[in-house]
C-alpha positions as MATLAB code, in Angstrom:
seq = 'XXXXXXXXXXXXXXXXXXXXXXXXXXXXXXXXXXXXXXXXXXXXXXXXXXXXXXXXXXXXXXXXXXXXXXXXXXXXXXXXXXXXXXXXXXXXXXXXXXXXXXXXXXXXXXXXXXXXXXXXXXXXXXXXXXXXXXXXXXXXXXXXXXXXXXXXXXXXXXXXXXXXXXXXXXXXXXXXXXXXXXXXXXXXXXXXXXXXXXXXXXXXXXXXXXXXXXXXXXXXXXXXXXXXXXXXXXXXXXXXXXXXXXXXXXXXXXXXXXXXXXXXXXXXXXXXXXXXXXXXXXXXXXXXXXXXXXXXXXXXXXXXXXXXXXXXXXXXXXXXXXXXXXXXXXXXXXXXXXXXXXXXXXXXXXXXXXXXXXXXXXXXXXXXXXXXXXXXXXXXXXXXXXXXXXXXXXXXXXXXXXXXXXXXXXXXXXXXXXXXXXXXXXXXXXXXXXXXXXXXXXXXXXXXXXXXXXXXXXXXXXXXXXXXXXXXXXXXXXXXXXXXXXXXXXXXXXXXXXXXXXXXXXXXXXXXXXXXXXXXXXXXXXXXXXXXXXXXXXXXXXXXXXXXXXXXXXXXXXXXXXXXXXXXXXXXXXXXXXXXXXXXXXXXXXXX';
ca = [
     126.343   61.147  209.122;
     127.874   61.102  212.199;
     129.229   64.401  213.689;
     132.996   63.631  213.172;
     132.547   62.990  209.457;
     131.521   66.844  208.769;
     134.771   67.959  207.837;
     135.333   65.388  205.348;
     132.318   65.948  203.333;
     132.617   69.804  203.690;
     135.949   69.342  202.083;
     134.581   67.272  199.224;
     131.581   69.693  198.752;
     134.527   72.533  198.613;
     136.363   70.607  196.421;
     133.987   70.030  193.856;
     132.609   73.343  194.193;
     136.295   74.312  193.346;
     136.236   72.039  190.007;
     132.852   73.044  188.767;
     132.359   75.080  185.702;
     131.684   78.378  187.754;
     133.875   80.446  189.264;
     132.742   79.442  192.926;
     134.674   82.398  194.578;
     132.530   84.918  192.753;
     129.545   83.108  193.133;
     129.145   82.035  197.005;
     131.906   84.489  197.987;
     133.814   81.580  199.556;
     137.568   81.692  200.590;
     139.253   78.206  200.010;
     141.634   76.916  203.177;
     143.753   74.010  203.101;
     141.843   73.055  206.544;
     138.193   73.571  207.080;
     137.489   73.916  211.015;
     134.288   71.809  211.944;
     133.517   74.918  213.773;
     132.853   76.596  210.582;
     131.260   74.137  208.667;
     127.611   75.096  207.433;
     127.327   78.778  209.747;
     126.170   80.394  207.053;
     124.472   80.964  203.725;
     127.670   81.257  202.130;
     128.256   77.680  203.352;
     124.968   76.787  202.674;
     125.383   78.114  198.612;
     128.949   76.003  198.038;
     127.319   72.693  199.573;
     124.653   73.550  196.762;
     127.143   74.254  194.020;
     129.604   71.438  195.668;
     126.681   69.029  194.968;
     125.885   70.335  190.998;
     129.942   69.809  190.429;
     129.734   66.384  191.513;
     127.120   65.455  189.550;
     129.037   67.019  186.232;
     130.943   64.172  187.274;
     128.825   61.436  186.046;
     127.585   63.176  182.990;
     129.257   60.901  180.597;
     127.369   57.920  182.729;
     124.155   59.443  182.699;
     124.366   59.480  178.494;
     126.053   56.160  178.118;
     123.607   54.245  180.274;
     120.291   55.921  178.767;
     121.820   55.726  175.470;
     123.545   53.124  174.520;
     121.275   50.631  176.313;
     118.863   51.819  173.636;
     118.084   51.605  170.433;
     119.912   54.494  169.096;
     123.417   54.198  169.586;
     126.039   51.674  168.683;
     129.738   50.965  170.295;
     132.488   52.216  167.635;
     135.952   49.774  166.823;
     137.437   51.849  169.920;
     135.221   50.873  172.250;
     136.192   48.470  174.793;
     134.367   45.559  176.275;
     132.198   46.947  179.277;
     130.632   50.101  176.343;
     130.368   46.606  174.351;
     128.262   44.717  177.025;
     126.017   47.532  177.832;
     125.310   47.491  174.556;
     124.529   44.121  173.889;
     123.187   43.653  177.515;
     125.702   41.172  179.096;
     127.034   43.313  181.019;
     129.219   41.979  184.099;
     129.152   42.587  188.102;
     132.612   44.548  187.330;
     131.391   46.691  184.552;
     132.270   50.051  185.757;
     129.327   51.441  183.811;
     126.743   49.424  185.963;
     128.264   50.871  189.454;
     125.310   52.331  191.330;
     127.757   53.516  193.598;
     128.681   56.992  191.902;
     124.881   57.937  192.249;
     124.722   57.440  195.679;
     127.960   59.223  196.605;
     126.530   62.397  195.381;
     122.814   61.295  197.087;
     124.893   61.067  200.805;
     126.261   64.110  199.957;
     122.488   65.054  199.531;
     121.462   63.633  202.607;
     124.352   65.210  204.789;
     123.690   69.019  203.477;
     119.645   68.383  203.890;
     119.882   67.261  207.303;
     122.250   70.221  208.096;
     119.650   73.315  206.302;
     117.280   71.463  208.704;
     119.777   72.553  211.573;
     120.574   76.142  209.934;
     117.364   76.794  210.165;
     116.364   75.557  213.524;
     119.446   77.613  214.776;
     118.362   80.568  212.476;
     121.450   80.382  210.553;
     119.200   80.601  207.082;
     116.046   82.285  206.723;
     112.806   80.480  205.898;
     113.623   81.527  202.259;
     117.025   80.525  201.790;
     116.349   77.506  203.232;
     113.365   76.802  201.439;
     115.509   77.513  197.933;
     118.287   75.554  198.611;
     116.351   72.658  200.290;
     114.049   72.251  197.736;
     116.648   72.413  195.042;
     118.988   69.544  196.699;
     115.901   67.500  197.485;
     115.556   67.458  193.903;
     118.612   66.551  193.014;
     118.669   63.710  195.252;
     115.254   62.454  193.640;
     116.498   62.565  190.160;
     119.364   60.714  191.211;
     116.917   58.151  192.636;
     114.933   58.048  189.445;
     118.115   57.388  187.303;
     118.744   54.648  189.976;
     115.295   52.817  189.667;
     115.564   53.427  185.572;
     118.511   51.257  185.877;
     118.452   49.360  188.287;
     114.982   48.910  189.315;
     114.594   47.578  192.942;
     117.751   49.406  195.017;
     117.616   51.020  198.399;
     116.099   54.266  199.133;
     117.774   56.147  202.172;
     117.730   59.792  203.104;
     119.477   60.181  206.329;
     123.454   60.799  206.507;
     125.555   58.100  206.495;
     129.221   58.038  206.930;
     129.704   56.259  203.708;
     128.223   53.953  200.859;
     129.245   50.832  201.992;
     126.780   51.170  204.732;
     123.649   50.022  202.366;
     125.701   46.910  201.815;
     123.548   46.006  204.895;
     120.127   44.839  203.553;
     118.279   44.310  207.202;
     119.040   47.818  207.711;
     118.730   49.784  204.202;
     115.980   47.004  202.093;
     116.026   47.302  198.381;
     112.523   49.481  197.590;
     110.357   48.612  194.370;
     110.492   50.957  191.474;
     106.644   52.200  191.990;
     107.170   52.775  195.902;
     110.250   54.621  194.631;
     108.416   56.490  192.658;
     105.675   57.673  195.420;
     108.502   58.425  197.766;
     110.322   60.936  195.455;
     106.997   62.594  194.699;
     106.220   62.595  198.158;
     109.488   64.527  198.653;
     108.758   67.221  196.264;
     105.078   67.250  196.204;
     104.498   70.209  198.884;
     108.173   71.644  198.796;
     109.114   75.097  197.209;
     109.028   74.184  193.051;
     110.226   77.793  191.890;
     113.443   78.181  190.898;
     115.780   80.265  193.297;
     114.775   84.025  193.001;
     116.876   86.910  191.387;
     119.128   88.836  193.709;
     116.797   91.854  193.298;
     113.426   89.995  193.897;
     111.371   91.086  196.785;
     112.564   89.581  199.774;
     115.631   88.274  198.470;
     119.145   88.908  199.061;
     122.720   89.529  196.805;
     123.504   85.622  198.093;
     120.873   84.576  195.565;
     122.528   81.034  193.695;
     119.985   83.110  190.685;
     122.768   85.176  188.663;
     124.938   84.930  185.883;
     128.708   84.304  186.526;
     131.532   84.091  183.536;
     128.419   84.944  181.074;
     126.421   81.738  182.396;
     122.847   81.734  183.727;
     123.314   80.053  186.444;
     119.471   79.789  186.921;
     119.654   77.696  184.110;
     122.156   75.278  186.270;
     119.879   73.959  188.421;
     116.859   71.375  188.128;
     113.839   72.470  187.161;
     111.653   71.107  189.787;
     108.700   71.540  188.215;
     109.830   69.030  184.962;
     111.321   66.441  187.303;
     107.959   66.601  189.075;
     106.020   66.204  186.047;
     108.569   63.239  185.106;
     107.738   61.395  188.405;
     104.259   61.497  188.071;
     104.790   60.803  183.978;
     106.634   57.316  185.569;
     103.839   56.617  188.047;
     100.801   56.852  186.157;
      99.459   59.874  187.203;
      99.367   62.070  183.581;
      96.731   64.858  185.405;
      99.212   65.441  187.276;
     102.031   65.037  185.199;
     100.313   67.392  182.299;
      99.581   69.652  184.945;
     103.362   70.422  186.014;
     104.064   70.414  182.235;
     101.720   72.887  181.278;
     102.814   75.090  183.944;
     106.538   75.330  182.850;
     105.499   75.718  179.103;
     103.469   78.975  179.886;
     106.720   80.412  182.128;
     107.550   83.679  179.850;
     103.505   84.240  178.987;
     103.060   84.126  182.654;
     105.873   86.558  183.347;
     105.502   89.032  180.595;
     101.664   88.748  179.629;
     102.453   88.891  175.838;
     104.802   91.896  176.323;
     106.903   90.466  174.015;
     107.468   88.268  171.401;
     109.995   85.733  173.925;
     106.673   85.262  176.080;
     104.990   83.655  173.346;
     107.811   81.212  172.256;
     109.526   80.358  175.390;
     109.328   76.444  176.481;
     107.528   75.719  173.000;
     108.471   74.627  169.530;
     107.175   77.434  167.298;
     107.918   78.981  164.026;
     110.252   81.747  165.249;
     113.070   79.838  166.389;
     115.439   77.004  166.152;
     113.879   75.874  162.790;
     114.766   72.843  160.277;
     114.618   75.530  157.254;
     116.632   76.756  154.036;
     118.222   80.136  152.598;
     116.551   79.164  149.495;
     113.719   77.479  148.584;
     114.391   74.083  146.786;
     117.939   74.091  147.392;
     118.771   71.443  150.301;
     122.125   72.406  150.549;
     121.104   75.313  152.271;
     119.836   73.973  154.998;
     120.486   76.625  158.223;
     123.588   75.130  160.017;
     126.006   77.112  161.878;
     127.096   78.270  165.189;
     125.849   81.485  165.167;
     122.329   81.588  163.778;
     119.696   81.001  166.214;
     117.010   80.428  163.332;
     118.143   77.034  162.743;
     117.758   73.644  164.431;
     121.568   73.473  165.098;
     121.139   76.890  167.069;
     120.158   74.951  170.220;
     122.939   72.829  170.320;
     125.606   75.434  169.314;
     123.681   79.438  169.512;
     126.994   81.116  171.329;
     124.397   84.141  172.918;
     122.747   83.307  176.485;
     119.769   85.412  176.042;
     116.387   84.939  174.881;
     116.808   82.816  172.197;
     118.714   79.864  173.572;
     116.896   80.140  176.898;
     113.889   79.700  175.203;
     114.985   76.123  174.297;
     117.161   75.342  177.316;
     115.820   74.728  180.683;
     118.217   72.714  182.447;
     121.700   72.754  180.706;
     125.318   72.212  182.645;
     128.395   73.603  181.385;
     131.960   72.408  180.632;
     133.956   75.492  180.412;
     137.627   75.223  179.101;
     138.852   77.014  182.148;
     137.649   74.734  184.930;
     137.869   70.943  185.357;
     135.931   68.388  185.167;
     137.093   68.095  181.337;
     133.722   67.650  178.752;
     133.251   63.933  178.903;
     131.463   64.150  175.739;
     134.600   64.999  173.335;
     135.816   61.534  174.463;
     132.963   59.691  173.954;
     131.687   60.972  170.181;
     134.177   63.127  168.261;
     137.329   61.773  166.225;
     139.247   64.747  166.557;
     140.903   64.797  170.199;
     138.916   62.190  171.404;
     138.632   58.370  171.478;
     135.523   58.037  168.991;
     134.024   55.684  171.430;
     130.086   55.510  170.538;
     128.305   56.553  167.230;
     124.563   56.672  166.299;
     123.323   53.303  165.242;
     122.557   52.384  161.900;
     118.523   51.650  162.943;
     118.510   55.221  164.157;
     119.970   56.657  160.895;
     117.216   54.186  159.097;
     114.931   56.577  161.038;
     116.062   59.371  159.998;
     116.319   58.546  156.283;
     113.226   56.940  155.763;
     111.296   60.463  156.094;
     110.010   62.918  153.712;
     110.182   66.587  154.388;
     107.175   68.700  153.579;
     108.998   70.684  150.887;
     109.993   67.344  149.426;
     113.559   67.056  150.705;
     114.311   63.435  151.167;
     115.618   62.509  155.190;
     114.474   64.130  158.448;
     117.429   66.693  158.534;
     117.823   66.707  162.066;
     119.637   63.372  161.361;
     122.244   65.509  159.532;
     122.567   67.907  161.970;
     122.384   65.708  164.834;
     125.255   63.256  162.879;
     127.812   64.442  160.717;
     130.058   62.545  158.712;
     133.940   63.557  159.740;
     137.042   62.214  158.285;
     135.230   59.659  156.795;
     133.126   58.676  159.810;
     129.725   59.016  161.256;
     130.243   61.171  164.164;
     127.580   62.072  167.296;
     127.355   66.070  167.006;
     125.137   67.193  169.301;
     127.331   67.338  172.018;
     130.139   69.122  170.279;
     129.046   71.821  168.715;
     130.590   74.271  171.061;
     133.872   72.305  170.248;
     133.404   72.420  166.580;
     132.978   75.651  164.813;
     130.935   76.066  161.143;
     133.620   73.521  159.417;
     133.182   71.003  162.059;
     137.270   71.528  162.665;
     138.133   71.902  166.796;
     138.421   75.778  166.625;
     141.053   74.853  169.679;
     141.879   71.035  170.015;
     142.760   71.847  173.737;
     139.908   73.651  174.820;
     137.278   71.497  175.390;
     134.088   73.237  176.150;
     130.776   72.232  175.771;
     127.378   71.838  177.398;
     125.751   68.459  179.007;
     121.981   69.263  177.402;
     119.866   67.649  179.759;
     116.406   68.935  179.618;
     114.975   71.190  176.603;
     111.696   72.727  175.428;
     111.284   69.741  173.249;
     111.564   67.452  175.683;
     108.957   68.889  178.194;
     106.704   69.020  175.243;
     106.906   65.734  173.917;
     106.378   64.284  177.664;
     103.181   66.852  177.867;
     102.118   64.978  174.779;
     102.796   61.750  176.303;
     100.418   62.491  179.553;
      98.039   63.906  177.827;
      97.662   60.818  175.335;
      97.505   58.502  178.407;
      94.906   60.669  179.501;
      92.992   60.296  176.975;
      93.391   63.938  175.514;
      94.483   61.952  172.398;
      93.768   65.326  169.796;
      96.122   67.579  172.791;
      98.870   65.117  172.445;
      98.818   65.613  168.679;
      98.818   69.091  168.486;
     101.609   69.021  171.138;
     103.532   66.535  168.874;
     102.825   67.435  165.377;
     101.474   70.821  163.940;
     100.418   73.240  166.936;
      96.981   73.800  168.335;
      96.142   76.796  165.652;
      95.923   74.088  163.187;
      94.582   71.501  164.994;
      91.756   73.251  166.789;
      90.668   74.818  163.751;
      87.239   74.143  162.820;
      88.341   73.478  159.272;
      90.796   71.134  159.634;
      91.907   68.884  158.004;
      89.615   69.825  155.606;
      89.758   73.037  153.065;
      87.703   76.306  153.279;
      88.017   79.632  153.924;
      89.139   80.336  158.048;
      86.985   83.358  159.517;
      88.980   86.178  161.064;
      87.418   86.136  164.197;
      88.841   83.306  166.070;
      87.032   84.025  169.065;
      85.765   80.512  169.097;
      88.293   78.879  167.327;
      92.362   77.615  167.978;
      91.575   77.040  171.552;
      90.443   73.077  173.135;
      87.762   74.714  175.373;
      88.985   72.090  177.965;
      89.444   72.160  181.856;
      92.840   72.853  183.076;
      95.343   71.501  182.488;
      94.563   70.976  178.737;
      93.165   74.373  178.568;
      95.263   75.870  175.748;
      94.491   78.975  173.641;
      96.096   79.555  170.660;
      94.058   81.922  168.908;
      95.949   84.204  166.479;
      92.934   86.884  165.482;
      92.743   90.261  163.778;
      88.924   91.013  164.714;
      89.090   91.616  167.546;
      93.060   91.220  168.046;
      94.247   88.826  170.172;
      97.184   86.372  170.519;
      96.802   84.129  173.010;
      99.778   82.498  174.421;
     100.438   79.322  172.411;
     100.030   81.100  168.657;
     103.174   80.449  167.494;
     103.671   76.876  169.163;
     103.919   74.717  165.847;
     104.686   71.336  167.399;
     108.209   69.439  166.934;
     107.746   67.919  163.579;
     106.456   70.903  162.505;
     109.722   73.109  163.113;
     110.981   69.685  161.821;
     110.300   70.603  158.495;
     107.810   67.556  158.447;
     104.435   67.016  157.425;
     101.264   66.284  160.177;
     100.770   62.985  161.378;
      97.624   61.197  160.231;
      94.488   63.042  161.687;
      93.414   59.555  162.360;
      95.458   59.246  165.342;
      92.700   61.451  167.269;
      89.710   61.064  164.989;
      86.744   60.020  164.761;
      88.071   57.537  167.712;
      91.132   58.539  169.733;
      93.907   55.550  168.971;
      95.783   56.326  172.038;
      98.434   53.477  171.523;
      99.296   54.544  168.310;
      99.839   58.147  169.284;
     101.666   57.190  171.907;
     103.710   55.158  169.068;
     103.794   58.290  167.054;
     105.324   60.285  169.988;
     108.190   58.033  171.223;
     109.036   58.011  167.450;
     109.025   61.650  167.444;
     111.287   61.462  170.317;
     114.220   59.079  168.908;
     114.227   61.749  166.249;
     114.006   64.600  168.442;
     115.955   63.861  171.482;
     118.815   61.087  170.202;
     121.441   61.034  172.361;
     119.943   63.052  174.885;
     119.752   60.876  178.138;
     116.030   60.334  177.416;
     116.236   57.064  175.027;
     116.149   54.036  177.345;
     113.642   55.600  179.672;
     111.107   56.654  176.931;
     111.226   53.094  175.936;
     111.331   51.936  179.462;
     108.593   53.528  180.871;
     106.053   52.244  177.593;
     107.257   48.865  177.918;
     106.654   48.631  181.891;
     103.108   50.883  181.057;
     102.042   48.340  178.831;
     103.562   45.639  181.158;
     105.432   44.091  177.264;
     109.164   44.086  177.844;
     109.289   42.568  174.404;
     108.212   46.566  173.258;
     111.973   47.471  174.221;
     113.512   44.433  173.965;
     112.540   44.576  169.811;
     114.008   47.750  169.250;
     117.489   46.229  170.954;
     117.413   43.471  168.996;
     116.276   45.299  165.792;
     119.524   47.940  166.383;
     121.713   44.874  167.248;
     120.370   42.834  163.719;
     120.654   46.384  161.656;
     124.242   46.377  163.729;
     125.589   43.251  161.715;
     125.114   40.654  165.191;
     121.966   39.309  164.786;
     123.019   36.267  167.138;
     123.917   39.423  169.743;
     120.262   40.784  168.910;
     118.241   37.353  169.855;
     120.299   37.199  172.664;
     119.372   40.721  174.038;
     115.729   40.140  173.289;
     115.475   36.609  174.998;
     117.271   38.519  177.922;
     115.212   41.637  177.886;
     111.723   39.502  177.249;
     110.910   40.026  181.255;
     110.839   42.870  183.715;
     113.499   41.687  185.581;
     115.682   41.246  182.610;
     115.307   45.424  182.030;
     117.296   46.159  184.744;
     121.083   46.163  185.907;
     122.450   43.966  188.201;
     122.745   45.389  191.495;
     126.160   45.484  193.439;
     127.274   47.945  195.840;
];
């Protein structure tokens, strides 16, 4: 960006850091002027923190996209009556050149935004205006911003050009000789190539060694903020997940998953169940046995499954779900997007979960007998007579599933969870052919799995010193032994797997044995995530990312046309699946 353009984006970086959901004053300690002097612009850490911040409240701003576009172009979510045509074409994929949904260009506002605050941290530090540390933080943190905004772009629109330098504004990549479209895998190697040797911690605490009180690590109007930002390390994993490379992939995974046991050693119980489904938290279970209508469902019990959508403490217990989470807070704009899109009650009831994906749901059989995967009821509620989305507004709705205050309309834009980084560990792993770690991962925990018994009966020793462990080489090196004689808990004991806090029974053992079927554990995962991670952001590129592995559009385009056909439009549903039958038909069209 050229030098007389500073001002403007420093005002739009103030701006939004002025509209986010934190109270940026207290945060970065910066005054707000009517007129920022270009003098003044980036001096400073404090101006280095509200570019940061300026950036994260811009991309609150296409929240709602980021769900409708990796949603509804899937398999698990259906347009309502109130929906209006462009919702209508995404979902039936004819979408138009003017469907606002399909602009690129809101992605690539916020990524020259990016650009402009990279290339000046480059300057800060050259002019020792940020240490090597606070540059190294924030850098790294913006850079991956930038690169999940890039992956969202090549999810969607496949071939689109990649630029990282400033530009004065987006209209300038109109110009193809200068800014060429790149391919989704040379995407790919360029945003990994950007965060492969860059700082992947998250910013350190105000009180870590070497650190100062401008840390972005704190908590401001009771919010983590450390839980804010991108976790590098998943996004990482994610890139490599996209390109291929599942060593690597499994390796960033496995790293995240151990965070609290690597912090506390075992200290306490949180070290054990951080960053992994396990039987001491968030838990599809009952008040009393054989009585379904107790299932756990409230706002304020962090035992049950509904407890990471709606758990109203930020401490151990939610944190040891959430990993990168954005809130809406009823005091600051942007307004939650989300109360809009799904709930009947001060909102337009715009999208609603598909019939295939309540099929799903209802066509399973919990272990204690109960018919239905209940995560489908907690995920979906029926209000006023109407299948409603619920994930999303459970900090809206309190235990009646009534707007405790129609006007305040807080809530939290979910978008990366314990569950998720597990059930993409599971996914490398499988494609690595560590078929038996991707089913522990996905289905009842490593205890059970690597337990010399199993799945057969007899009586288990108490010396696990050679057993609930895989005795592999890093990164599928996981010990889960849970033993009296001697003691020892090693650090995935209570890890249970997702259908296993699911209430559900194990997968067939004949997913991993005596021959490893890794295409139908890799079925048996993406499953697991529709009924895991609906309306999440992750549907379309779960989908996406098997069909282009196993180079068969036809793998996604089915599951369109089956939700389309379930829908009530079958004509709508062969047209989708003629459309989505090549690679090229996958993607968006392109128009800046």
């Amino acid at each position: 960006m050229k030098r007389y353009s500073y001002k403007f984006v420093y005002r739009i970086l103030l701006a939004s850091c002025l509209v986010t959901a934190f109270s940026c004053k207290k945060l970065v300690d910066v005054k707000p002027e009517d007129q920022v002097d270009i003098t003044n612009h980036f001096q400073n850490v404090y101006d280095a923190n509200a570019a940061v911040i300026g950036i994260y409240g811009q991309l609150q701003g296409i929240a709602d996209r980021y769900i409708v576009l990796n949603e509804l172009r899937a398999d698990l979510m259906s347009p309502t009556m109130n929906a209006d045509q462009y919702l209508r074409q995404l979902n039936t994929h004819t979408v138009t050149e003017d469907n606002p949904w399909a602009d690129p260009k809101p992605f690539y506002r916020i990524i020259m935004n990016c650009n402009d605050a990279l290339a000046n941290f480059d300057i800060m530090l050259k002019d020792a205006k940020l240490t090597q540390r606070d540059y190294d933080e924030r850098y790294a943190d913006v850079n991956a911003v930038r690169a999940f905004l890039y992956l969202q772009l090549g999810i969607h629109w496949g071939n689109v050009p990649y630029v990282t330098d400033p530009l004065a504004t987006v209209d300038a990549l109109k110009d193809a000789a200068k800014f060429p479209k790149t391919n989704f895998n040379d995407l790919l190697d360029k945003l990994i190539a950007s965060m492969a040797n860059r700082n992947l911690d998250d910013y350190a605490a105000a009180n870590a060694t070497g650190a100062t009180n401008t840390s972005l690590n704190t908590t401001v109007d009771g919010y983590p903020t450390n839980l804010f930002f991108v976790n590098k390390r998943c996004l990482l994993g994610d890139l490599y997940l996209w390109r291929g490379r599942y060593r690597e992939a499994s390796t960033m995974y496995k790293y995240v998953t151990e965070t609290g046991y690597r912090a506390a050693g075992g200290a306490n119980d949180a070290s054990f169940w951080q960053y992994k489904p396990n039987y001491s938290r968030f838990l599809i279970t009952y008040t009393k046995a054989g009585d379904e209508n107790t299932l756990i469902d409230d706002n304020t019990n962090n035992n049950g499954w509904r407890g990471i959508f709606a758990a109203t403490t930020q401490g151990t217990e939610t944190s040891s779900e959430w990993i990168w989470t954005i809130p809406f807070d009823r005091n600051f704009a942007p307004v939650n997007p989300f109360i809009d899109l799904f709930s009947n009650q001060g909102g337009r009831y715009l999208l609603t979960a598909s019939g295939l994906a309540l099929d799903n749901w209802n066509s399973q059989t919990q272990s204690n007998g109960f018919a239905g995967d209940a995560r489908g009821r907690i995920s979906v509620r029926t209000i006023n007579g109407q299948p409603v989305i619920a994930k999303q507004l459970y900090y809206y709705l309190n235990n009646a599933l009534i707007p405790t205050n129609i006007l305040q309309k807080q809530g939290r834009w979910l978008l990366y969870r314990a569950a998720t980084l597990n059930l993409h560990f599971a996914e490398a792993a499988c494609r690595d052919n560590q078929v038996q770690v991707a089913y522990a991962l996905t289905s009842v925990g490593f205890a059970t799995v690597y337990n010399s018994i199993y799945p057969g009966t007899g009586t288990v020793p108490a010396d696990k010193t050679n057993l609930q462990q895989t005795l592999l080489p890093a990164p599928y090196d996981i010990d889960a032994r849970n033993g009296d004689v001697p003691y020892y808990r090693g650090p995935w004991h209570r890890q249970i797997g997702t259908r296993s806090r699911a209430n559900l029974p194990a997968l067939n053992p004949n997913l991993y044995q005596p021959t490893p079927n890794v295409p139908g554990m890799e079925d048996a995962i993406i499953a697991e995530d529709a009924a895991e991670l609906a309306f999440e952001g992750q549907r379309w590129g779960d989908l996406l990312r098997v069909a282009l592995r196993r180079n068969d559009p036809n793998y996604l385009a089915s599951k369109v046309a089956a939700k389309l056909s379930r829908d009530g439009n079958a004509a709508a549903g062969a047209t989708a699946q003629s459309k989505l039958s090549s690679i090229a038909g996958l993607y968006l069209p392109f128009k800046l």
